[in-house]
C-alpha positions as CSV (number, residue, x, y, z in Angstrom):
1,X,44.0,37.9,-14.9
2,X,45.5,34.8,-16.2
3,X,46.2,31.7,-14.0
4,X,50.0,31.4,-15.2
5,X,52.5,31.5,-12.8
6,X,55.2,33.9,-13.2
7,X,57.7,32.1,-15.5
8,X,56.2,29.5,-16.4
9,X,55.5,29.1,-20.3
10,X,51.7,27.8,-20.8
11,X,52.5,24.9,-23.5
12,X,55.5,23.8,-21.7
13,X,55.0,20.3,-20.6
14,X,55.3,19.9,-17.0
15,X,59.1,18.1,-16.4
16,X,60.7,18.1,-13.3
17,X,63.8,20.1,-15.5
18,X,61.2,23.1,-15.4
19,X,61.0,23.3,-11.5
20,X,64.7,24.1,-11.4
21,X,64.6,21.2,-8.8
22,X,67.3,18.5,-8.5
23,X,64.9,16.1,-7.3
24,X,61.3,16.7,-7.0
25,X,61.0,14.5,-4.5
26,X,62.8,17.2,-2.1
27,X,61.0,20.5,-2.8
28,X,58.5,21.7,-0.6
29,X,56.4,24.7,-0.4
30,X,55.8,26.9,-3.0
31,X,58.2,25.0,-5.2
32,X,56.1,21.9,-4.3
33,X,52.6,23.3,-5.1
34,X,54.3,24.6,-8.4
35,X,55.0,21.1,-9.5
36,X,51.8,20.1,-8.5
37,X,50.1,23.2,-10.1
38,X,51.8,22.1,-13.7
39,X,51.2,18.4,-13.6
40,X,47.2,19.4,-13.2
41,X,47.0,21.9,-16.1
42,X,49.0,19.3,-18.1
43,X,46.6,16.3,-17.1
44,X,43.8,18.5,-18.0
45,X,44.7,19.5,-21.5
46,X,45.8,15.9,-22.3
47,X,42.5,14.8,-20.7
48,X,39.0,13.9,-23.0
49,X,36.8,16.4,-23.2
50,X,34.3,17.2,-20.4
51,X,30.4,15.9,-21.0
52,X,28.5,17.8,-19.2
53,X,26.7,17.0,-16.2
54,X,22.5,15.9,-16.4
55,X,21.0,18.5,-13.9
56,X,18.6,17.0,-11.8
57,X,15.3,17.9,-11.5
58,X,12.9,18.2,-9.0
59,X,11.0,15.7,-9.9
60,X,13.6,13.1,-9.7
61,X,13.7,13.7,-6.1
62,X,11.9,10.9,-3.8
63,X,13.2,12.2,-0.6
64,X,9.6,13.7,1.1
65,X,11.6,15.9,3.2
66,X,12.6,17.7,-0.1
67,X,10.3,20.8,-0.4
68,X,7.3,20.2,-2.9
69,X,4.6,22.0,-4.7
70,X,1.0,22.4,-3.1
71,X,-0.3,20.9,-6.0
72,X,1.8,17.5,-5.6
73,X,1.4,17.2,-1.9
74,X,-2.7,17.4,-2.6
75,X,-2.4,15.3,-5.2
76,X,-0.6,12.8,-3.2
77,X,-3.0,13.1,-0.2
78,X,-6.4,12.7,-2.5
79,X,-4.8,9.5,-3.8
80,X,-3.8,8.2,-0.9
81,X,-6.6,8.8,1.2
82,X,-8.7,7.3,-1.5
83,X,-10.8,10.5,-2.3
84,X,-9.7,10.7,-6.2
85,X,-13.5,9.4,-7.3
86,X,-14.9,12.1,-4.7
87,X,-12.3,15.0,-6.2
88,X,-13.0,13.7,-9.7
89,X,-16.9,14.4,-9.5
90,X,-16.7,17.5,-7.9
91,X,-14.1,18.3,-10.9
92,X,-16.4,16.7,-13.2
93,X,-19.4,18.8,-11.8
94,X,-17.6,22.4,-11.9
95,X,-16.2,21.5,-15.8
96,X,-19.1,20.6,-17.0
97,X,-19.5,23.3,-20.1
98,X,-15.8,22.0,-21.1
99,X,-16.7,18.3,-20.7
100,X,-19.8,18.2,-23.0
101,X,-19.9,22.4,-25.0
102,X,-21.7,25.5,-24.1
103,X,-24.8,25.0,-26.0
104,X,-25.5,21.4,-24.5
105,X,-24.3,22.6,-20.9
106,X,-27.2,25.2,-21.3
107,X,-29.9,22.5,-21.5
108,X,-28.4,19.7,-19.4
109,X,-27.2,20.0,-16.0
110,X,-25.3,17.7,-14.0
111,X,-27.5,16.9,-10.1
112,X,-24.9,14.9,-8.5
113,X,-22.4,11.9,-8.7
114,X,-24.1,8.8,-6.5
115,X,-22.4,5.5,-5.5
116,X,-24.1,2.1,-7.3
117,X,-23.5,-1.2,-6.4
118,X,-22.3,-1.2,-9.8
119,X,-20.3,1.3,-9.7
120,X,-20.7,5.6,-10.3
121,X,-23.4,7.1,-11.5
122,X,-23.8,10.4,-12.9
123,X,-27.4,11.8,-12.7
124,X,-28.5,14.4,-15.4
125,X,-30.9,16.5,-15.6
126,X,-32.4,18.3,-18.6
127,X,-34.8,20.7,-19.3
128,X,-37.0,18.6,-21.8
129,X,-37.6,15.6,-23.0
130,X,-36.5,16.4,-26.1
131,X,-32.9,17.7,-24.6
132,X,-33.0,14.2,-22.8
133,X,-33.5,11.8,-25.9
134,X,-30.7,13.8,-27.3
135,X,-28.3,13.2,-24.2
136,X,-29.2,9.7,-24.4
137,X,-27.9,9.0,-27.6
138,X,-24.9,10.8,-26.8
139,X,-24.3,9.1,-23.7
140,X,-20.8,6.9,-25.2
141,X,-19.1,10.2,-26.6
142,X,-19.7,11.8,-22.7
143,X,-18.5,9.0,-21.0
144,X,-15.3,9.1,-23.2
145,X,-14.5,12.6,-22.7
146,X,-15.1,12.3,-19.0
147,X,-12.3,9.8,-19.1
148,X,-10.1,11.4,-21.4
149,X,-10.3,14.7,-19.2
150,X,-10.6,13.3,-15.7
151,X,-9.5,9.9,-16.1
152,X,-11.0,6.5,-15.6
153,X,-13.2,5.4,-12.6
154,X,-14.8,8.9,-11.9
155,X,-18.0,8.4,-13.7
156,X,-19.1,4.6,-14.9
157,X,-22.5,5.3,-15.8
158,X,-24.7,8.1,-16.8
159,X,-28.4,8.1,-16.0
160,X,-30.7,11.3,-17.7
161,X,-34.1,12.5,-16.6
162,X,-36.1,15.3,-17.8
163,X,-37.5,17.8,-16.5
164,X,-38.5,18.0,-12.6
165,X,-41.8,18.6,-12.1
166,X,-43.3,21.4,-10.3
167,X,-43.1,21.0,-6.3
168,X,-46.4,21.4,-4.7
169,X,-45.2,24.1,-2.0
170,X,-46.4,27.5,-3.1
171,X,-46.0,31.0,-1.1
172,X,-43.7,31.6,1.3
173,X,-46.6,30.4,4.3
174,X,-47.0,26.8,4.4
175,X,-49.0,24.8,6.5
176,X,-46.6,21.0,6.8
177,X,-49.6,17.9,6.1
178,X,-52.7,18.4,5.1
179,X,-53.6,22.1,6.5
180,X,-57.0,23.1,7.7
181,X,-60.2,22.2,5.7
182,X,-63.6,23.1,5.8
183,X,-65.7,22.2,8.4
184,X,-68.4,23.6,7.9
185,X,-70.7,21.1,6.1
C-alpha cells in the first residue's frame, strides 16, 4: 500500500495550484490536511539526509532506579562498603592455580590474607624448603600477577614458610596438659 493520496502525482511539488483551492488559507478538513500532507513529503525529500540516532546503552544510564545487573549492584556495594581488599583475598585464595600455574599451586598453598601495619600480607605455605626457596625468588613475578588479575591493594606483601611441623596431638583420645604420669616410684 503506498502512502499517495488518490490524485495526487508523487514528484509534483506541493503548490497551492495542486489543492484546487483559491486560497489555502480557506480550506479546511480534508482539503486542509491534504495541503499539509504535501508540504511534509516535500520538506522531507528536499531535507539532508537522516544520521542515524546513537542508541544508548545501559551503561550510560546513572539513574539507580534504572534496573541493573547483580553483578554491578555487588560490585557497587563491596566498593562502597569498603570490603574490595576482603573480596579480593578470598578471590585471590580460590584462583590460586590461575594466579601462579598448576605445577607450583601443587606444592605451595595459600594459608590466609592478614592485615600488617604495613599493609597486606599474604602467608604461603609450602611443602618443603626447597619449594619455599623457590617461591622466594619468585616472589616479584607473584605479586605482579596478583595485581594484574585482581588489581592493586589486595596483596602488598608475601611472606613463605615451609613446611608445618607435626602437631603433637595423636589418637582421637587426648588428655588437655600434661595427662597422668607415673607415680609409682
Amino acid at each position: 500500500m503506498t502512502d499517495e493520496l488518490p490524485g495526487d502525482a508523487p514528484d509534483r511539488a506541493p503548490d497551492d495550484a495542486s489543492t484546487g483551492l483559491d486560497d489555502p488559507a480557506d480550506a479546511t478538513g480534508v482539503d486542509l490536511a491534504r495541503i499539509m500532507l504535501l508540504r511534509a513529503r516535500a520538506a522531507s525529500r528536499s531535507a539532508p539526509p537522516r544520521v542515524p540516532r546513537r542508541r544508548i546503552t545501559p551503561a550510560s544510564f546513572t539513574n539507580d532506579r534504572d534496573p541493573q545487573t547483580l553483578d554491578t549492584v555487588l560490585r557497587r556495594w563491596v566498593r562502597d562498603q569498603g570490603f574490595e581488599s576482603e573480596v579480593g583475598s578470598g578471590s585471590l585464595i580460590a584462583r590460586w592455580a590461575e594466579i601462579v600455574g598448576a605445577q607450583l599451586a601443587d606444592h605451595v598453598v595459600p594459608d590466609g590474607v592478614h592485615d600488617t601495619p604495613t599493609g597486606r600480607e599474604l602467608l604461603l605455605r609450602a611443602d618443603s624448603t626447597a619449594w619455599a626457596t623457590q617461591v622466594r625468588l619468585l616472589i616479584p613475578q607473584i605479586l605482579g600477577r596478583i595485581r594484574v588479575l585482581l588489581g592493586a591493594g589486595v596483596v602488598d606483601r608475601i611472606k613463605v614458610t615451609g613446611p608445618a611441623p607435626p602437631r603433637g596431638s595423636s589418637g582421637p583420645r587426648r588428655v588437655p596438659g600434661r595427662g597422668p604420669r607415673d607415680t609409682y616410684g
